[in-house]
Structure formats: structure tokens, C-alpha cells
C-alpha positions in Angstrom: -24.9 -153.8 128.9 -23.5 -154.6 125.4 -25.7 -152.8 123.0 -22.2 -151.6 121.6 -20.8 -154.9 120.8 -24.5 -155.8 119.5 -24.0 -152.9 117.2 -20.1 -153.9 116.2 -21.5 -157.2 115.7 -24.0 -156.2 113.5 -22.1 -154.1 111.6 -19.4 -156.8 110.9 -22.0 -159.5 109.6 -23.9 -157.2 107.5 -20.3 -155.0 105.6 -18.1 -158.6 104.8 -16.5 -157.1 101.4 -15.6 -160.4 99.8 -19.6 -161.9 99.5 -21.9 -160.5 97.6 -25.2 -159.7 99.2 -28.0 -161.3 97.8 -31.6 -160.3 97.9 -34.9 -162.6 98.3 -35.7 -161.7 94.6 -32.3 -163.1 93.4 -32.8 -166.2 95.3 -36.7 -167.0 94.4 -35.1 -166.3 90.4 -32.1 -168.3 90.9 -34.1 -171.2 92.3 -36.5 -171.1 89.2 -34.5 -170.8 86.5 -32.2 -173.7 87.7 -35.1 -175.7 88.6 -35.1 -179.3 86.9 -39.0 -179.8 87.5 -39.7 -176.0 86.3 -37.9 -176.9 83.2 -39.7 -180.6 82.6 -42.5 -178.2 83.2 -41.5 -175.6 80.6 -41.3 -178.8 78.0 -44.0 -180.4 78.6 -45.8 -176.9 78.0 -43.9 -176.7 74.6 -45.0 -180.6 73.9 -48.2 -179.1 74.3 -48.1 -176.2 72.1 -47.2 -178.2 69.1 -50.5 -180.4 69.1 -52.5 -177.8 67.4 -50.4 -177.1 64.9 -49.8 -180.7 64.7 -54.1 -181.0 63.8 -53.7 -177.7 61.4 -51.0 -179.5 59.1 -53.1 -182.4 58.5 -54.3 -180.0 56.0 -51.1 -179.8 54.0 -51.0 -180.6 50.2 -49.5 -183.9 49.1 -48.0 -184.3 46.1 -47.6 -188.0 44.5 -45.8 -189.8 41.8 -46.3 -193.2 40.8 -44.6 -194.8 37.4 -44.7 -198.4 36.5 -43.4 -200.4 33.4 -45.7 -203.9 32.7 -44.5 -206.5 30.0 -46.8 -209.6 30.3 -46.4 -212.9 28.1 -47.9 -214.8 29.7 -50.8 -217.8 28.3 -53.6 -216.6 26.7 -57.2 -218.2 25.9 -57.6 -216.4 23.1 -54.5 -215.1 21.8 -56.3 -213.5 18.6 -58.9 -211.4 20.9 -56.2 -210.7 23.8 -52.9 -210.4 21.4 -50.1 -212.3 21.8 -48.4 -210.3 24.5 -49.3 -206.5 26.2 -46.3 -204.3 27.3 -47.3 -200.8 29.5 -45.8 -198.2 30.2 -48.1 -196.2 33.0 -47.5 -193.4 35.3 -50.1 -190.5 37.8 -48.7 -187.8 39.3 -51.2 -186.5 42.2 -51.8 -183.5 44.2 -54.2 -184.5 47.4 -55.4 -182.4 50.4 -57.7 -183.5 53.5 -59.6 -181.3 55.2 -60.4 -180.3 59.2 -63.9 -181.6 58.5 -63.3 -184.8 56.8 -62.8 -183.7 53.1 -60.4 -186.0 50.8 -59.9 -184.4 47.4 -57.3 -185.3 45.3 -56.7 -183.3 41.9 -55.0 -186.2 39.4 -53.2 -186.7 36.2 -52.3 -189.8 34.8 -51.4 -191.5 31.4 -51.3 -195.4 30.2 -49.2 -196.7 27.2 -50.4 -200.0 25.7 -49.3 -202.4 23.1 -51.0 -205.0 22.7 -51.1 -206.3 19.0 -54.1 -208.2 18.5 -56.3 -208.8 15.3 -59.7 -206.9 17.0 -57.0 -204.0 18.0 -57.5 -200.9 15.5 -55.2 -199.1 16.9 -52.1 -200.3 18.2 -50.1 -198.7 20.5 -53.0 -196.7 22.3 -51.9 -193.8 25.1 -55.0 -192.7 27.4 -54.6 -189.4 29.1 -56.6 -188.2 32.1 -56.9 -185.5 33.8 -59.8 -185.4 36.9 -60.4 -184.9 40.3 -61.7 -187.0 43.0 -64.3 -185.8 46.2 -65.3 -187.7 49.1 -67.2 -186.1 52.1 -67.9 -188.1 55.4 -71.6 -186.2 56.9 -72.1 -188.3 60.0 -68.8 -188.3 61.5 -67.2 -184.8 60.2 -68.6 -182.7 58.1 -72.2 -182.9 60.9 -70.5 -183.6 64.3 -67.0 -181.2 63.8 -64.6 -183.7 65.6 -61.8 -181.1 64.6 -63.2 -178.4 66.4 -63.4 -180.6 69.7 -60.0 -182.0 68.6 -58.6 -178.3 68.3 -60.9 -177.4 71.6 -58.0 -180.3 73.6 -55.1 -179.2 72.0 -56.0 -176.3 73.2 -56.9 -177.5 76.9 -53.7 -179.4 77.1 -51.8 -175.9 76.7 -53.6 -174.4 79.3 -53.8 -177.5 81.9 -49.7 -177.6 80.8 -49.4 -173.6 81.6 -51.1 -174.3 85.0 -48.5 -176.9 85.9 -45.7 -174.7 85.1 -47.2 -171.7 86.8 -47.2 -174.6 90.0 -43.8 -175.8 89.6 -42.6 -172.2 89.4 -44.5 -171.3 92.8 -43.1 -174.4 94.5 -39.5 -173.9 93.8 -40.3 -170.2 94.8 -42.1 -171.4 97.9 -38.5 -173.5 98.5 -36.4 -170.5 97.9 -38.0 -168.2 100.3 -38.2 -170.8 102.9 -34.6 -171.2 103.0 -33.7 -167.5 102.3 -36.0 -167.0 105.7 -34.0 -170.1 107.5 -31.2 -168.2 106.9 -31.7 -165.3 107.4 -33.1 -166.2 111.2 -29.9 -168.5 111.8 -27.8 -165.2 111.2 -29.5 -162.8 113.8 -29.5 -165.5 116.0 -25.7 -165.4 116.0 -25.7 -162.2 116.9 -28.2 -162.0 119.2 -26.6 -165.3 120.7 -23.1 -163.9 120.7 -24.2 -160.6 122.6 -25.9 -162.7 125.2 -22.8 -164.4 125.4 -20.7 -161.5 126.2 -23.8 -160.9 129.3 -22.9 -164.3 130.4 -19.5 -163.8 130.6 -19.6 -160.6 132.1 -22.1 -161.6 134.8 -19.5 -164.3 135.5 -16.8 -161.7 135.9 -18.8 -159.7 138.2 -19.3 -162.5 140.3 -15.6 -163.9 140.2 -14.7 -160.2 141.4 -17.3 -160.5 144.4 -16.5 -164.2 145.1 -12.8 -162.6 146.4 -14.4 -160.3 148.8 -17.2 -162.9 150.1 -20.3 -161.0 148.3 -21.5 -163.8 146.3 -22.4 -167.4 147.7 -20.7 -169.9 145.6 -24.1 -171.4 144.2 -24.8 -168.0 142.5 -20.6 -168.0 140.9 -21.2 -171.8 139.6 -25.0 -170.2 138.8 -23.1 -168.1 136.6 -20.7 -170.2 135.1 -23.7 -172.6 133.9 -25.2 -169.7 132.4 -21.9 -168.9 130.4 -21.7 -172.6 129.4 -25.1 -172.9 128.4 -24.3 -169.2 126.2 -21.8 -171.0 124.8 -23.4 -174.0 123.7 -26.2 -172.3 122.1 -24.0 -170.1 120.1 -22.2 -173.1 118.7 -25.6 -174.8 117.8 -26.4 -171.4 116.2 -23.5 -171.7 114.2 -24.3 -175.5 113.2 -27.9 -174.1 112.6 -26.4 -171.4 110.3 -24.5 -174.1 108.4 -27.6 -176.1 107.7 -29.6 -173.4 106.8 -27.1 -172.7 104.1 -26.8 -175.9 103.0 -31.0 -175.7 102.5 -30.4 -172.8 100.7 -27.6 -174.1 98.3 -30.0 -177.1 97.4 -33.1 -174.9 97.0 -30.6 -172.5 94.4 -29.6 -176.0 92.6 -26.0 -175.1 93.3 -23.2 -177.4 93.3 -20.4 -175.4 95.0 -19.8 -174.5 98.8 -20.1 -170.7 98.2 -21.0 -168.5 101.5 -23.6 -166.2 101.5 -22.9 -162.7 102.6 -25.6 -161.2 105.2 -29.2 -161.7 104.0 -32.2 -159.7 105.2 -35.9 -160.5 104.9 -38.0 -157.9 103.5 -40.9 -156.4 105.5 -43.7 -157.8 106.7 -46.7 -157.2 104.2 -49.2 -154.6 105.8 -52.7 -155.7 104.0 -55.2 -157.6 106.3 -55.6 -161.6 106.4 -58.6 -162.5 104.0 -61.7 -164.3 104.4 -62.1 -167.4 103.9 -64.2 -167.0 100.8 -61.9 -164.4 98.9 -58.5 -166.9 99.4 -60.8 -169.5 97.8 -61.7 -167.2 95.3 -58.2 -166.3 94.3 -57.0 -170.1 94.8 -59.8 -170.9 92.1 -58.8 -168.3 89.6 -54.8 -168.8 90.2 -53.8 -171.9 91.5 -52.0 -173.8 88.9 -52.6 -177.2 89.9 -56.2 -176.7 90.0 -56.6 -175.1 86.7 -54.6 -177.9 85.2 -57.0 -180.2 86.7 -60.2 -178.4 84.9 -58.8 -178.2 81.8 -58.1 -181.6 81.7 -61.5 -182.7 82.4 -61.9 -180.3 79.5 -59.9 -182.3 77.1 -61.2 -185.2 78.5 -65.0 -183.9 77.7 -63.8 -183.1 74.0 -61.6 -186.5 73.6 -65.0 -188.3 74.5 -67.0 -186.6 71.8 -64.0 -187.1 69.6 -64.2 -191.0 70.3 -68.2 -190.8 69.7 -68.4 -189.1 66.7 -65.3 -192.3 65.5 -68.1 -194.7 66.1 -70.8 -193.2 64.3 -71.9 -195.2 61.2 -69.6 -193.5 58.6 -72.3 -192.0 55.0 -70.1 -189.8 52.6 -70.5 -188.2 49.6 -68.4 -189.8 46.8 -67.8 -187.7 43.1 -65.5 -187.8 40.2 -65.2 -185.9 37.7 -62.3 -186.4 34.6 -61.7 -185.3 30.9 -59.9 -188.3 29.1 -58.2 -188.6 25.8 -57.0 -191.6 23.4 -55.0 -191.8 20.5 -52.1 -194.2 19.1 -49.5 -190.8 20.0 -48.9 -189.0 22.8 -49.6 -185.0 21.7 -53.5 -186.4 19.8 -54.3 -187.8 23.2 -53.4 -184.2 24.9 -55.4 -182.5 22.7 -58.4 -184.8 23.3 -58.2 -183.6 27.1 -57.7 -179.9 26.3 -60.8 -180.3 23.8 -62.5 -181.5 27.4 -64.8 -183.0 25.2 -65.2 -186.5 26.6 -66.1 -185.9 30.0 -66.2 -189.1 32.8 -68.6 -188.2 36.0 -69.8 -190.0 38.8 -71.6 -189.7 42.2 -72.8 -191.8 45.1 -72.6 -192.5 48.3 -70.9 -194.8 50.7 -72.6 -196.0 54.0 -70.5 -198.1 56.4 -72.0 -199.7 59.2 -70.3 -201.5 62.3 -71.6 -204.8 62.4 -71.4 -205.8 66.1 -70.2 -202.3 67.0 -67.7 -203.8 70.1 -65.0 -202.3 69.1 -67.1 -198.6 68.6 -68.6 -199.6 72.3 -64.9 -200.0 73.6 -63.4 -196.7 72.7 -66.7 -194.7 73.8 -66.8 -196.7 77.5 -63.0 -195.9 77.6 -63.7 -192.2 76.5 -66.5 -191.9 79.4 -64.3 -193.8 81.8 -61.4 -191.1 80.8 -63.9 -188.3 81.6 -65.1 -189.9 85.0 -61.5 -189.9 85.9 -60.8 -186.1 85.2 -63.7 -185.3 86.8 -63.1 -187.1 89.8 -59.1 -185.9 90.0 -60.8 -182.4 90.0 -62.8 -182.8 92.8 -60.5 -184.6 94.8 -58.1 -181.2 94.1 -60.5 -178.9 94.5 -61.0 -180.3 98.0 -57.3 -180.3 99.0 -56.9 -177.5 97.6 -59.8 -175.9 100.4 -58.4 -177.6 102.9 -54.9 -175.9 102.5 -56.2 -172.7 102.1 -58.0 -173.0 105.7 -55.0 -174.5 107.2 -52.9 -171.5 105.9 -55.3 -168.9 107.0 -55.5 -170.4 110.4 -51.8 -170.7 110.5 -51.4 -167.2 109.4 -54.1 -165.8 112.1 -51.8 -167.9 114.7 -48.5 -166.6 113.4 -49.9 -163.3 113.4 -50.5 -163.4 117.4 -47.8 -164.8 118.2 -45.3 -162.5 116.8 -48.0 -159.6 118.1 -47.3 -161.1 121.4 -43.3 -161.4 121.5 -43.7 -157.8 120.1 -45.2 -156.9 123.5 -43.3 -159.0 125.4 -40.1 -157.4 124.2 -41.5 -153.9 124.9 -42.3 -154.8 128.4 -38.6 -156.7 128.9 -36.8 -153.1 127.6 -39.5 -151.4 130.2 -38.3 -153.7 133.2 -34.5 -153.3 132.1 -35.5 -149.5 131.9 -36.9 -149.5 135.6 -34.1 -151.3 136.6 -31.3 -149.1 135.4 -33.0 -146.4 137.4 -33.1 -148.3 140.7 -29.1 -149.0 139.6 -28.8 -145.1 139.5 -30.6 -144.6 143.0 -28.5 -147.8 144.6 -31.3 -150.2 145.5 -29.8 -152.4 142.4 -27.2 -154.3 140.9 -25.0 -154.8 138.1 -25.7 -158.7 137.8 -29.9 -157.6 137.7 -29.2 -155.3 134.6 -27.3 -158.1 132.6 -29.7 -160.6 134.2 -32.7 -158.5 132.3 -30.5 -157.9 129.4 -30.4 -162.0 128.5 -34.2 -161.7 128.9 -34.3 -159.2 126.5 -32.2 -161.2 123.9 -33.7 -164.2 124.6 -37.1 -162.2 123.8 -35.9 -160.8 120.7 -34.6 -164.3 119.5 -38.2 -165.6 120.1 -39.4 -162.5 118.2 -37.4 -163.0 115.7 -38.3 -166.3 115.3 -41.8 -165.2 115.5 -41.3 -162.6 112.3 -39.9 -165.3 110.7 -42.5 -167.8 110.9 -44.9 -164.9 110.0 -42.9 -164.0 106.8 -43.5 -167.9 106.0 -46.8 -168.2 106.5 -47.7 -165.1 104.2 -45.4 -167.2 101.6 -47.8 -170.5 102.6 -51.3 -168.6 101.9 -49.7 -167.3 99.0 -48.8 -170.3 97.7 -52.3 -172.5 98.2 -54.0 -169.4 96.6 -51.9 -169.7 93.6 -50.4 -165.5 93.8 -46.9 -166.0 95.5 -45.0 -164.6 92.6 -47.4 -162.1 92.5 -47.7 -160.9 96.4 -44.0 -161.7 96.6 -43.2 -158.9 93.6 -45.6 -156.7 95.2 -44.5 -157.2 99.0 -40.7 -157.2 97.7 -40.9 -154.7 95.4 -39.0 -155.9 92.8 -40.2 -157.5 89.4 -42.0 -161.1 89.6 -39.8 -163.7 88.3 
């Protein structure tokens, strides 16, 4: 047996001094934070962020200044009523807000300077001052049917349909990571399980070379033998060629550019908690999956966009007022002091109805708005059944994974048994040395196929985790180190 050089083996894989030793949690955080599609994620949440804000300021002040100089001489009908020229000098300076619910206000002062020298004129130059401020209130359309709330209500469904996509991308590229750490990981103990059944091989083949000279072995049982050592041989060197692509996986799942080697890796144990139902992974996968939360707030924002677009193509009644103080004199301070006096007031109200008058335009945008919504709700469903599908295929890939590696479990147990029963027929004489190594390649080739098994379990934990939505989660809890 070789459980020595198994051990030496081992030992020499797991201590190389000049790689570092990286863990599953560095890998699953390296992968994410070099992740292109995690980062077009992370933007495209950001993008989101800003459209509610982007509503809010829609409030902001505005401050305006207009100033305009006028010298008309042109023709005239009646020069002596209209003077023989006019020259103005005008200028407003305005402060105007618009409300979330459809307000326009605008808070105004402005002045004219005319000369216009004409025989009816008493006063000539005359400067009007006014100071007022204007009002107008939309009732159908904004101030009744709040299209900022539903506006702010898909801002706000955007964010969280954006979150869910990151949250996905960040499971996916995790999913990626782990997949490859577990490739690798398995392409490693093979090696050494590969190399120590190599050393049986060649040992065997020894033994039977030594017997061969004396006339114990039949020459079908030495080239037996070497055929076995070949065959060690070759699957070795595919196990190194696996080992190579298995770190070349890796490299691409971490994003990285250069050739660096990977010291040992080791998976982490198994997690001990029971397979759920059917109903409770569908349960999480509703409440956590990030693809299918970004699909129902969508149809969210797609439900507010359409109200949005209906309460557009109402017929639009407001409420109209004005309300100013106005001053005129032939000089600038007089006409001041008329507006400070606020004794010559200028009101008015009304209303304003505007009606659509075919309305095709109005019956466009809502049919496009309800065609929108159909859309999103259709996407959903078609998600939400995908997403049941994966989560059965995963449990029943689980439950199969499961058994299997239960059953190589055994299998190895009874293969040490059999080598154990063997060594003591060796010891009373009624064995042989070639039996023992004979039963010792069972046993590796055993443990390969557990380990293989174990590895395939490990990966279809990952796969439930990921269709339910919780594999940073489960993988910070199985792990035991911090989610990433």
C-alpha cells in the first residue's frame, strides 16, 4: 500500500510556500467586484435612483430676466392721435415655481418706459410699474388624479426592479465563481488520488516483473499489469490537463488577465440542513430571487406609467387668477410709490377648459400605456414559470446528488472493508501482495468517484441556492465567512 506517499503527496500540494491559498469566499468576492455585468448592474441601479429626484426638482424656483429696448417710426394713420414716433424701454424680472400637482405660479415685476409725444398725450414720457402674481391650477389631470404620486410610485419601482437585477447579476457571477473554485478544487485531489494509484500500478508491475523471473506469473497477467500502469499513466496526465482547464475556468470566472497559479484550494463542508419542500423553495424564490422581483416591479411601473398616460389624456379645466398692484407716472420713483400705496389693484379669475377634438392622439398613448402593461404582465408570468421550473429541477437534482454521494460513501466503506479482510488473509498466507494493491486501485478509484460525488453535491446546493435567490446568503452561512 501507499497511504504514505498519499499522505507525502498531500502534504506537498496543500504547504507550496510561494502561492497564496485562497478561500471560496475570496473567489465568490473577487469574481463580483471585477464583474463587468455586476457593474452595468450597479449603474443602471444608480440611473435609477436619480429619477425621483429628477421628478422632485421639477419643483425648483426659476428666476427670469427679460429687458428689451423698442424705437418705432414707422407710418402712422393718425400721427396726431398715435404721435409721431414711440421709443420703449421695457424690462420683467420673474420668479416661477411648478408644483408636483400641476401648480404654475409665477411671482412678477416688471416696468415699461414710453415716449410717445402726441397732442392727446398728457403725460409724456409715462413709466408703468407692476408688481403681481400669476396662478394657474389644472383639476382634471393633477390637482384630482395625482399623476406625480404614480410618477414618484415608478421611480420608485424602477429602483427596486433595478436592485433585483443587481442582486441577480451578483448571484450569477457568484454561482460562476463557486463552480470553478469546485472544478478545481476536484481536478486537484484527483491528482493525488490519481498519482497514488499510479504508484499501485507500478508497483503491482514490479511484483509481477519479480515473479515473471521465477515463472510465477503467466505473461498475460505481466502485460495485464503493464496496461494497468499505462492506463495510470494516462489518466494522471489527463488529470493534469483537467487541472489546467479547471484553472483557466477559474481565471475567467475571477476576470483576471494574468497566468497566476493557484495554491491548493479546498471546498468547504457540505451544509447539514435538510432539502426543502417544494413549496418553501418556491417561497423563498418568490421573496428573493432577483430576476423575478425585477419583473413585478416592473409591471408596477408599468401599472403607474399607464395611469400616468390616462390622466395626459383627460380633458385639461384649470383654475386661472391674477392678482397685481400697478403704478404710472411721467418718473420712475412716483410710479414706485403708486405700487407701495397698493392702491390700484388689477384682479382676475376664470377658467380654462381644453378639449381634444378627435382625441387620436390621447387614444394612442393610452393603447400604448395598456399594451406596455400587457407586456410586463406577461414577462412576469412567463418568469414566474421558469423560475418554478428551475426550482424543481434543482431540488430533484439535489435529491439525486444527495444519493449518489450517500452511495459512493458506502461503497468506499465497504472497498476499505474488503482491503481490510484481505490484509488479514495476507497475514494468514491464503493471499497475495498483487490482491492488496489490486483492492487498493478500487479504493482510489472509489474515492475519486466520491469525490466527484461531494463535488457535484457542493454544486447542486450552489444551483438551489441560486434559483431561490439566497446563494450569498446560504453561501455566508454554510462558509462561514461574511456575504459578499
Amino acid at each position: 500500500m501507499n497511504v504514505r506517499r498519499i499522505i507525502v503527496s498531500a502534504a506537498a500540494l496543500w504547504i507550496a510556500p510561494s502561492v497564496h491559498a485562497m478561500s471560496l469566499g475570496d473567489a465568490v468576492r473577487e469574481s463580483i467586484q471585477n464583474s463587468p455585468e455586476v457593474r452595468e448592474a450597479a449603474l443602471g441601479l444608480d440611473r435609477a435612483m436619480l429619477e425621483e429626484p429628477g421628478i422632485l426638482a421639477l419643483t425648483d424656483p426659476v428666476f427670469s430676466l427679460s429687458v428689451s429696448a423698442t424705437d418705432d417710426r414707422g407710418p402712422r394713420a393718425s400721427p396726431a392721435f398715435q404721435g409721431a414716433y414711440s421709443r420703449s424701454n421695457d424690462w420683467e424680472a420673474a420668479v416661477s415655481q411648478d408644483l408636483l400637482i400641476g401648480t404654475e405660479s409665477k411671482l412678477f415685476l416688471k416696468s415699461e418706459d414710453l415716449q410717445s409725444p402726441s397732442n392727446f398725450r398728457s403725460v409724456d414720457p409715462t413709466i408703468t410699474t407692476t408688481f403681481g402674481v400669476e396662478v394657474r391650477q389644472p383639476l382634471w389631470r393633477n390637482f384630482h388624479g395625482r399623476p406625480d404620486k404614480a410618477k414618484r410610485r415608478q421611480a420608485r419601482a424602477g429602483v427596486s426592479a433595478a436592485q433585483g437585477a443587481l442582486d441577480r447579476a451578483r448571484e450569477r457571477e457568484a454561482a460562476r465563481a463557486m463552480i470553478a473554485f469546485a472544478d478545481v478544487c476536484t481536478a486537484q485531489e484527483q491528482i493525488v488520488i490519481r498519482e497514488a494509484a499510479l504508484a499501485d500500478a507500478e508497483k503491482l508491475l514490479k511484483t509481477y516483473q519479480e515473479k515473471k523471473r521465477y515463472g510465477l506469473v503467466d505473461a498475460s497477467d505481466l502485460i495485464q499489469a503493464e496496461v494497468s500502469a499505462r492506463t495510470q499513466e494516462t489518466e494522471l496526465r489527463l488529470g493534469r490537463s483537467a487541472l489546467k482547464q479547471a484553472e483557466e475556468a477559474l481565471r475567467r470566472a475571477l476576470y483576471r488577465k494574468d497566468a497566476s497559479a493557484f495554491g491548493p484550494l479546498r471546498l468547504p463542508d457540505l451544509p447539514s440542513k435538510s432539502i426543502p419542500t417544494a413549496e418553501e423553495a418556491w417561497a423563498r424564490a418568490a421573496a428573493n430571487r432577483g430576476d423575478y422581483r425585477s419583473e413585478v416591479h416592473r409591471v408596477e411601473r408599468a401599472e403607474n406609467f399607464e395611469q400616468v398616460e390616462k390622466l395626459r389624456t383627460l380633458p385639461d379645466l384649470a383654475l386661472v387668477g391674477e392678482y397685481e398692484w400697478a403704478g404710472l407716472s411721467n418718473r420712475s420713483g412716483q410710479s414706485w410709490r403708486d405700487v407701495r400705496d397698493a392702491d390700484k389693484p388689477y384682479y382676475k379669475t376664470g377658467i380654462e377648459l381644453e378639449i381634444p377634438f378627435f382625441g387620436r392622439q390621447e387614444t394612442v398613448r393610452r393603447e400604448e400605456a395598456a399594451l406596455l402593461l400587457k407586456t410586463a404582465r406577461a414577462r412576469r408570468d412567463q418568469v414566474e414559470a421558469d423560475l418554478r421550473q428551475e426550482v424543481s429541477e434543482a431540488l430533484e437534482s439535489l435529491r439525486l446528488a444527495q444519493d449518489r454521494a450517500a452511495a459512493y460513501k458506502e461503497l468506499v466503506d465497504l472497498e476499505k472493508r474488503k482491503l481490510a479482510a484481505a490484509q488479514e488473509d495476507f497475514q494468514r498466507g491464503r493471499s497475495s501482495t498483487d490482491i492488496l494493491i489490486r483492492f487498493q486501485s478500487d479504493i482510489h478509484r472509489t474515492e475519486s468517484q466520491l469525490l466527484e460525488a461531494n463535488a457535484d453535491l457542493f454544486m447542486q446546493w450552489a444551483r438551489l441556492s441560486l434559483a431561490t435567490g439566497t446563494l450569498l446568503e446560504d453561501f455566508a452561512a454554510h462558509v462561514g465567512e461574511r456575504s459578499p
